[in-house]
VOPAGU-2260 file (C-alpha; in pm, 1 decimal, decimal comma):
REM VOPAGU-2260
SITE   aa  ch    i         X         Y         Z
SITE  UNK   A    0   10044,7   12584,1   13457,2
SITE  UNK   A    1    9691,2   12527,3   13590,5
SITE  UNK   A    2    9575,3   12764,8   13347,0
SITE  UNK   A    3    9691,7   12623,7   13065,0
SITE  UNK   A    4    9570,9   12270,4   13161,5
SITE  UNK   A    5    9219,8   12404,9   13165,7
SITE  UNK   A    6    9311,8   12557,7   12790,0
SITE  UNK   A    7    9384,1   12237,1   12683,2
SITE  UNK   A    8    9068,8   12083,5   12809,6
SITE  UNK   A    9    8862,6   12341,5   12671,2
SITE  UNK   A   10    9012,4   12250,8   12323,7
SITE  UNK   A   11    8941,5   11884,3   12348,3
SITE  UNK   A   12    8595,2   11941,7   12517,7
SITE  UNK   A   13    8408,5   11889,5   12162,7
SITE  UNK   A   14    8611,4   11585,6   12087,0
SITE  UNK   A   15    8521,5   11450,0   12422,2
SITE  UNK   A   16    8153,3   11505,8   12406,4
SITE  UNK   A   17    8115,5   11371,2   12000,0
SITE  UNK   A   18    8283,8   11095,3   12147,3
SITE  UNK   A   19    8056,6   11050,0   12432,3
SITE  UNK   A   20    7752,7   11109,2   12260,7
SITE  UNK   A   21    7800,1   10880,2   11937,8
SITE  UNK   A   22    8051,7   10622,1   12061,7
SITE  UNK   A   23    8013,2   10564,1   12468,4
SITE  UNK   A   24    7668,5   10604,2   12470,9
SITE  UNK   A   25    7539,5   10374,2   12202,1
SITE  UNK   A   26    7796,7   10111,3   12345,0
SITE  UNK   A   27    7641,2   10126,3   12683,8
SITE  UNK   A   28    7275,7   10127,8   12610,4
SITE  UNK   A   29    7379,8    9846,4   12358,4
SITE  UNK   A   30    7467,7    9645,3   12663,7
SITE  UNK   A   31    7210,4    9727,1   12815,4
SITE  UNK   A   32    6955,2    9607,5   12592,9
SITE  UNK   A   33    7078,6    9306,8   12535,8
SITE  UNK   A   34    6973,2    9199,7   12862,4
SITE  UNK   A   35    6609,7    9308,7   12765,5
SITE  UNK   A   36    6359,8    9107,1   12798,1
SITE  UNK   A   37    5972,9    9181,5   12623,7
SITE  UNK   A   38    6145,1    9535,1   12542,1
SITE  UNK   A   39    5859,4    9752,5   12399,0
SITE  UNK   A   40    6051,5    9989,8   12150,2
SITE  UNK   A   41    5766,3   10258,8   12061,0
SITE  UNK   A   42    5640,8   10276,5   12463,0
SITE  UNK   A   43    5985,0   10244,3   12611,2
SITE  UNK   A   44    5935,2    9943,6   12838,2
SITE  UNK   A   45    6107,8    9662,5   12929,0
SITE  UNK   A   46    5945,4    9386,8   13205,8
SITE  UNK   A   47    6240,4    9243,2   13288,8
SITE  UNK   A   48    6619,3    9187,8   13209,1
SITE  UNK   A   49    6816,6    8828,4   13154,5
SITE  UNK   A   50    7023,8    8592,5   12994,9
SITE  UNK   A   51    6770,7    8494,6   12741,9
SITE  UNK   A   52    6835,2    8703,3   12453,7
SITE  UNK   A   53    7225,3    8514,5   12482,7
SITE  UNK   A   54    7070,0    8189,2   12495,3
SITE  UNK   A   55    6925,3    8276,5   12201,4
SITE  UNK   A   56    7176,8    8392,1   11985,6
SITE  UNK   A   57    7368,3    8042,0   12109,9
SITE  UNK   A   58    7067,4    7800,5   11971,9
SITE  UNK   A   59    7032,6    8029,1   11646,2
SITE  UNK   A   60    7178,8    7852,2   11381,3
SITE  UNK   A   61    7145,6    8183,9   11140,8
SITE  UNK   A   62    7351,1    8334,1   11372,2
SITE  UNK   A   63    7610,4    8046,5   11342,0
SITE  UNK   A   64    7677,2    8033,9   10993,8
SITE  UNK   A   65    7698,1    8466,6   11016,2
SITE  UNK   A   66    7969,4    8385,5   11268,4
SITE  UNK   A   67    8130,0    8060,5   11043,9
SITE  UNK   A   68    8110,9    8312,9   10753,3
SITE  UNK   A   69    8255,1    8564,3   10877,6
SITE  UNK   A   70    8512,3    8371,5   11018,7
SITE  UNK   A   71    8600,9    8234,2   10709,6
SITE  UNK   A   72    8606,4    8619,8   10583,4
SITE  UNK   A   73    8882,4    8734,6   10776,6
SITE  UNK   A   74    9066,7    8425,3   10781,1
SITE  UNK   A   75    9106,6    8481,4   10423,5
SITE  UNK   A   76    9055,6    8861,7   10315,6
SITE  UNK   A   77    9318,3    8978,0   10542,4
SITE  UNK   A   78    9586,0    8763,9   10476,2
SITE  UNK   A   79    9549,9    8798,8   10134,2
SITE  UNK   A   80    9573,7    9137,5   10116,3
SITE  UNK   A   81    9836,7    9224,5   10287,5
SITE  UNK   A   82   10032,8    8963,7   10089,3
SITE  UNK   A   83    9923,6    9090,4    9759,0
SITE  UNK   A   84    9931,2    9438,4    9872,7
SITE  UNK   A   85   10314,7    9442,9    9965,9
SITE  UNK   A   86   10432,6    9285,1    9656,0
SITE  UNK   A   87   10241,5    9574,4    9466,2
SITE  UNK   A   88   10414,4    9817,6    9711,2
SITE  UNK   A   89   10750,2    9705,1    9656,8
SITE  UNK   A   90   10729,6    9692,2    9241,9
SITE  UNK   A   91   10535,9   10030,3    9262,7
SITE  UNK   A   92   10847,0   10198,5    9526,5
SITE  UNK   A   93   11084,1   10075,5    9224,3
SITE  UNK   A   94   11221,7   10250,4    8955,2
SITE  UNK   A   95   10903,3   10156,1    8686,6
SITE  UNK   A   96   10760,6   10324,7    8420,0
SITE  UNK   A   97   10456,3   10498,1    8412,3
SITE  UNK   A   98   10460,8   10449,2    8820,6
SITE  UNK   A   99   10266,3   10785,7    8908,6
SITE  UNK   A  100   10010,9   10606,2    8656,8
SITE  UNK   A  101   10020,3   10318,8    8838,1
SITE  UNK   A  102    9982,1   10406,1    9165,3
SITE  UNK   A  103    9678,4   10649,0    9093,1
SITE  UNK   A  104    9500,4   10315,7    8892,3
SITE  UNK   A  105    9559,5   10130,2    9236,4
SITE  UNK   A  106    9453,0   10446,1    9483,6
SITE  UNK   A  107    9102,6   10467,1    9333,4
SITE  UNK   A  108    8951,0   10188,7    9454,9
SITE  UNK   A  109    8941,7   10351,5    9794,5
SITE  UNK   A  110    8773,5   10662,3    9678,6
SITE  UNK   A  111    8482,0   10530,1    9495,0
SITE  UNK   A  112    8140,3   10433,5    9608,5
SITE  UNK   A  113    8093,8   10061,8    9740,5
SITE  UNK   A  114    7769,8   10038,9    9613,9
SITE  UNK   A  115    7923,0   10143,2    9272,9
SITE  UNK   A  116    8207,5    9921,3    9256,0
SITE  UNK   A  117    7943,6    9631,7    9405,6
SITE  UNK   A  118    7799,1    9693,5    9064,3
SITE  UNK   A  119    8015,1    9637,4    8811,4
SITE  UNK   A  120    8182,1    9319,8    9024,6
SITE  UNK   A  121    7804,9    9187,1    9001,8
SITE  UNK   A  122    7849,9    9188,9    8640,2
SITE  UNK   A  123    8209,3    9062,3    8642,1
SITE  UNK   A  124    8101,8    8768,5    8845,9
SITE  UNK   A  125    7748,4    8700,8    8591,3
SITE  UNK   A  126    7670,2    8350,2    8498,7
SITE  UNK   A  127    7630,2    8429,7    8140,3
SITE  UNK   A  128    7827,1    8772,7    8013,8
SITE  UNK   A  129    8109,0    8838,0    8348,9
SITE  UNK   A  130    8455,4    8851,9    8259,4
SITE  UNK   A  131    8518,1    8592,4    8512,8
SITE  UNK   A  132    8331,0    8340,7    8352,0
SITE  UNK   A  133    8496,0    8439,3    8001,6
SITE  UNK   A  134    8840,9    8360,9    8111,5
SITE  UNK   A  135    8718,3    8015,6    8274,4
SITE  UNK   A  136    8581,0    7986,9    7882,9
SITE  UNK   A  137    8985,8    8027,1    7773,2
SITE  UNK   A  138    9107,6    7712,8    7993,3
SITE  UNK   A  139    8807,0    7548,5    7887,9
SITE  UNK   A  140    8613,3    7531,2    8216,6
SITE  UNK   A  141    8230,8    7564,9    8208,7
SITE  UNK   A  142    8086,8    7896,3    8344,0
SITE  UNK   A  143    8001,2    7909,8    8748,6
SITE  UNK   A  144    7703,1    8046,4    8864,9
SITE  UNK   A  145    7895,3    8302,3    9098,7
SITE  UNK   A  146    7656,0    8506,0    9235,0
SITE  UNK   A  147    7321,8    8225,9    9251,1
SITE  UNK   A  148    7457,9    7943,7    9422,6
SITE  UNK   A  149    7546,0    7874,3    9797,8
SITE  UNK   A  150    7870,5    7772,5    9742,2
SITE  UNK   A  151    8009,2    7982,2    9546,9
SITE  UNK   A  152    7863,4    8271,3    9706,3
SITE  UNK   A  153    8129,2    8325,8    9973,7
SITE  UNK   A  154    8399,9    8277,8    9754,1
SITE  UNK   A  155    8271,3    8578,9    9491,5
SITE  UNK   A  156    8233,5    8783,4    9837,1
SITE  UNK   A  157    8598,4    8681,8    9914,9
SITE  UNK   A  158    8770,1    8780,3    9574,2
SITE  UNK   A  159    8579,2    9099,1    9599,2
SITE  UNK   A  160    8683,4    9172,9    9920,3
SITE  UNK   A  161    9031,8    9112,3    9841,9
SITE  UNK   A  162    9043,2    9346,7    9537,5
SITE  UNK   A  163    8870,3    9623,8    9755,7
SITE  UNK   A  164    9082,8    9655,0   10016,1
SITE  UNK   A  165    9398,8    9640,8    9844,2
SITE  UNK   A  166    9405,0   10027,3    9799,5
SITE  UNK   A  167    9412,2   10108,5   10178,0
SITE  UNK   A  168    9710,0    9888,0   10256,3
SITE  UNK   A  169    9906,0    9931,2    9919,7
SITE  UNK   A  170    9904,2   10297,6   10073,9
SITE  UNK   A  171   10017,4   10245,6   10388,9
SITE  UNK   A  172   10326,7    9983,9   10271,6
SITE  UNK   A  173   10429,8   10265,6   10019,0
SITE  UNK   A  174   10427,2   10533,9   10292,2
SITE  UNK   A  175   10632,8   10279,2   10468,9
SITE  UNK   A  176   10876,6   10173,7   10254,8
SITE  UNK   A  177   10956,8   10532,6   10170,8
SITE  UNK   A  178   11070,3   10616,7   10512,9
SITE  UNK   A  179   11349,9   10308,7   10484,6
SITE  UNK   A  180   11662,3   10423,5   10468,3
SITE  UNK   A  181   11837,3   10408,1   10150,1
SITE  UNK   A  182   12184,1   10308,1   10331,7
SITE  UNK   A  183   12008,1    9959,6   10389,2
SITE  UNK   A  184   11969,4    9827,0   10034,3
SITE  UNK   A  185   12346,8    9997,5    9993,2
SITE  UNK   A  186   12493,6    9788,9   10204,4
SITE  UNK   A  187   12312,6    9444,6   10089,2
SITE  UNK   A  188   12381,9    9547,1    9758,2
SITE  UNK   A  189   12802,4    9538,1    9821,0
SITE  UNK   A  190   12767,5    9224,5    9987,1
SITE  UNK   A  191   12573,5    9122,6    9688,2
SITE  UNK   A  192   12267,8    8976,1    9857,3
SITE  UNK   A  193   11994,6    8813,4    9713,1
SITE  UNK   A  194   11716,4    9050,5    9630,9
SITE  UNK   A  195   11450,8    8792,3    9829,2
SITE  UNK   A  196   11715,5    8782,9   10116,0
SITE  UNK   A  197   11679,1    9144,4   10095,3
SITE  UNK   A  198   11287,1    9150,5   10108,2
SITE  UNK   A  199   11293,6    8898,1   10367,7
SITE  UNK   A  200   11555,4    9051,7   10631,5
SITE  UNK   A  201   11539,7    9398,5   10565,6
SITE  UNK   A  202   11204,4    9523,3   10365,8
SITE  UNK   A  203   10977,9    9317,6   10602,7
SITE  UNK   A  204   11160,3    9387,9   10949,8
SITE  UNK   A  205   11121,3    9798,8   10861,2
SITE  UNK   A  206   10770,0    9723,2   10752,7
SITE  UNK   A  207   10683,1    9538,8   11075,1
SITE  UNK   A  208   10508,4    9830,2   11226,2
SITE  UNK   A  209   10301,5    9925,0   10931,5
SITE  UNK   A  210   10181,9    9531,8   10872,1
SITE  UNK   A  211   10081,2    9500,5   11196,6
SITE  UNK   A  212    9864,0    9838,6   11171,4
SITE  UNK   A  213    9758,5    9660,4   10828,7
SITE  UNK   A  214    9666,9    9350,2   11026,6
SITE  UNK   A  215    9474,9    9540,7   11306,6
SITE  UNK   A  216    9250,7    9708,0   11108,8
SITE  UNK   A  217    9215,0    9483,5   10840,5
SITE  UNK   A  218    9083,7    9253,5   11089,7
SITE  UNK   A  219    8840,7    9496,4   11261,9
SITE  UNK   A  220    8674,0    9610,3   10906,0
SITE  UNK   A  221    8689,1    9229,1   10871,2
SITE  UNK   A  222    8452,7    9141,0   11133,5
SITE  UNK   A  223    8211,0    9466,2   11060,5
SITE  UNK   A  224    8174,4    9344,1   10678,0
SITE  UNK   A  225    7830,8    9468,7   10559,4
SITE  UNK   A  226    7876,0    9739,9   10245,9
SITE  UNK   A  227    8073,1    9436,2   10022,9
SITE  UNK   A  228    7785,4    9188,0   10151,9
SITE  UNK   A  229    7495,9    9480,8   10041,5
SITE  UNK   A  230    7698,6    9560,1    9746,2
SITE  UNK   A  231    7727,9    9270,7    9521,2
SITE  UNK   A  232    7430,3    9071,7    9594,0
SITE  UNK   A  233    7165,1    9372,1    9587,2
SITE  UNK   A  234    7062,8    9415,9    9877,9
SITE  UNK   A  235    7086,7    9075,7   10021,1
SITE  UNK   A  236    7318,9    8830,4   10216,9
SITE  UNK   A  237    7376,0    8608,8    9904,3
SITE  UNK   A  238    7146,5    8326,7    9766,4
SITE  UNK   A  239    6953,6    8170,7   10116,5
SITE  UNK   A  240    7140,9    8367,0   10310,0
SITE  UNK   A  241    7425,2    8201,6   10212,6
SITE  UNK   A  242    7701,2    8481,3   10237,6
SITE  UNK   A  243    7535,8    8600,7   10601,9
SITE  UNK   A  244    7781,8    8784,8   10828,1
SITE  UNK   A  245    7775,4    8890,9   11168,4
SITE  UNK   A  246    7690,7    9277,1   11122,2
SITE  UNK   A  247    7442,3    9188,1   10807,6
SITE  UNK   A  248    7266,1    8954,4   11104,4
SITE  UNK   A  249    7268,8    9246,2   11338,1
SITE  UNK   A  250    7107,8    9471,9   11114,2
SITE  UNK   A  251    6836,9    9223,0   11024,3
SITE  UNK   A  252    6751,9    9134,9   11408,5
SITE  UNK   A  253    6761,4    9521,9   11436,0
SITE  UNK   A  254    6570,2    9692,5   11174,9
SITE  UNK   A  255    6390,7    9430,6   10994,4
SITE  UNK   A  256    6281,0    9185,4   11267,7
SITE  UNK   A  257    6265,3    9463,3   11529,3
SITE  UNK   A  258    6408,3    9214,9   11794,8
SITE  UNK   A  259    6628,3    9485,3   12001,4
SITE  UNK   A  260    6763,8    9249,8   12223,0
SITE  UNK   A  261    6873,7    9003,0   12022,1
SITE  UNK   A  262    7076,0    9249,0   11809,4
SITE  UNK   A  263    7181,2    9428,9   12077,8
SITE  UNK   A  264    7366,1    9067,8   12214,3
SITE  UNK   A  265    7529,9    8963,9   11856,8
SITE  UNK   A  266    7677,4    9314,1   11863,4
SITE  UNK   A  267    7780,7    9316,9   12213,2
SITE  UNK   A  268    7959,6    8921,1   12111,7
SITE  UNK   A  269    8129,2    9118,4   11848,3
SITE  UNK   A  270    8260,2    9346,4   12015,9
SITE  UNK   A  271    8382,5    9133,8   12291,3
SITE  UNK   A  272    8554,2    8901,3   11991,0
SITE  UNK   A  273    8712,8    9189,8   11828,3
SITE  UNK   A  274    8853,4    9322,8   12111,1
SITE  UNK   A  275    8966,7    9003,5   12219,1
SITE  UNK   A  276    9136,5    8930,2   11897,3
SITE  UNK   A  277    9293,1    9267,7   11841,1
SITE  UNK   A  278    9436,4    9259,1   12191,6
SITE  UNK   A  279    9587,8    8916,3   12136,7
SITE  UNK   A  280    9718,8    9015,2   11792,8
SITE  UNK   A  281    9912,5    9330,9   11967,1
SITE  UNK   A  282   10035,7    9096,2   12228,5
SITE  UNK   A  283   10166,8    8828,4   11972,0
């Protein structure tokens, strides 16, 4: 028996060290730092540790409006697409022409390059040529500066957003609603249900498990947001900053400001918020 424990060890023993290496050591030495104070990255000295680089991040109004954004992100994105992504589910698990068509069209998304697909939704949201703007132009409503203004910034980043990450869960509701028992929608149908009855107190009840998983990690990729942010405004967190979000904040602090510390406390605040909210979203 003992010998066959230490088998199984052996086999898990790269796992375990990858792990270690690229996931529990970053995390600690991220704490860590961001109790640095004066932390000298090239010479590898710090000449003291404290509270300040929190205080900091609490008076920073940059950081603020990363967290407000980003906020507003997930409050939004995921929602959304889970919503839109189970009605696409459901008509794509029915009897439809051209389905296997269909369901490749929606599937690709999630295999092509962000930065690509950040592209061509730059020039879907342009002031002057993007198919946006053109079918404003059919209801008669003047074009919107999408992609240049402040306001409108967020809500291009938004739609975006929503489109991208329909592909993920539009897979994971079809794998779902594959798996429900046929004898279900039998039975409903001899007792000559309503078909949103149906949706409502059988579809959504067997889907339960796979929405929350939908939920979950829509909500942690929703907090991480950078490659949509990168992608569609070239580089840059929308016009002033305006489309800022917590990870695109840590990655300035880090690599373009050099301030370690400071970084190294906006991610640790992240992670503490993520975990917080996943673990009360398991609990609900």
């Amino acid at each position: 028996m003992k010998k066959n424990n230490y088998s199984g060890y052996l086999y898990i023993l790269p796992a375990c060290l990858v792990i270690a290496v690229f996931i529990l050591y970053p995390l600690i030495k991220t704490i860590f730092m961001s109790f640095y104070m004066n932390y000298d990255f090239l010479n590898n000295t710090v000449t003291g540790f404290g509270m300040d680089n929190y205080q900091y991040l609490m008076q920073d109004r940059v950081f603020w409006r990363a967290f407000r954004n980003t906020l507003l992100y997930v409050v939004f994105v995921v929602p959304c697409s889970i919503m839109i992504s189970l009605g696409i589910a459901v008509l794509l698990n029915s009897k439809i022409k051209f389905r296997g068509f269909f369901q490749t069209v929606f599937f690709l998304p999630y295999v092509t390059s962000i930065v690509a697909v950040g592209i061509v939704w730059s020039w879907i949201f342009h002031s002057k040529y993007g198919l946006v703007n053109g079918l404003l132009h059919l209801f008669g409503i003047q074009s919107v500066e999408w992609l240049n203004r402040p306001v409108t910034a967020m809500a291009a980043l938004i739609i975006f957003s929503i489109w991208k990450s329909l592909a993920f869960n539009i897979i994971i509701f079809l794998a779902g609603l594959q798996n429900i028992q046929p004898i279900y929608y039998q039975a409903a149908k001899v007792d000559a249900t309503p078909k949103g009855r149906v949706f409502l107190k059988i579809t959504v009840p067997m889907l339960s498990p796979m929405i929350l998983y939908a939920m979950v990690m829509g909500l942690i990729s929703g907090f991480k947001v950078y490659d949509e942010v990168y992608a569609l405004f070239g580089g840059k967190a929308g016009p002033a900053d305006s489309a800022i979000t917590l990870v695109y904040y840590i990655y300035n602090k880090f690599y373009s400001n050099w301030d370690f510390g400071v970084a190294s406390a906006a991610a640790v605040f992240l992670f503490l918020l993520i975990l917080v909210l996943t673990g009360f979203q398991l609990r609900i």
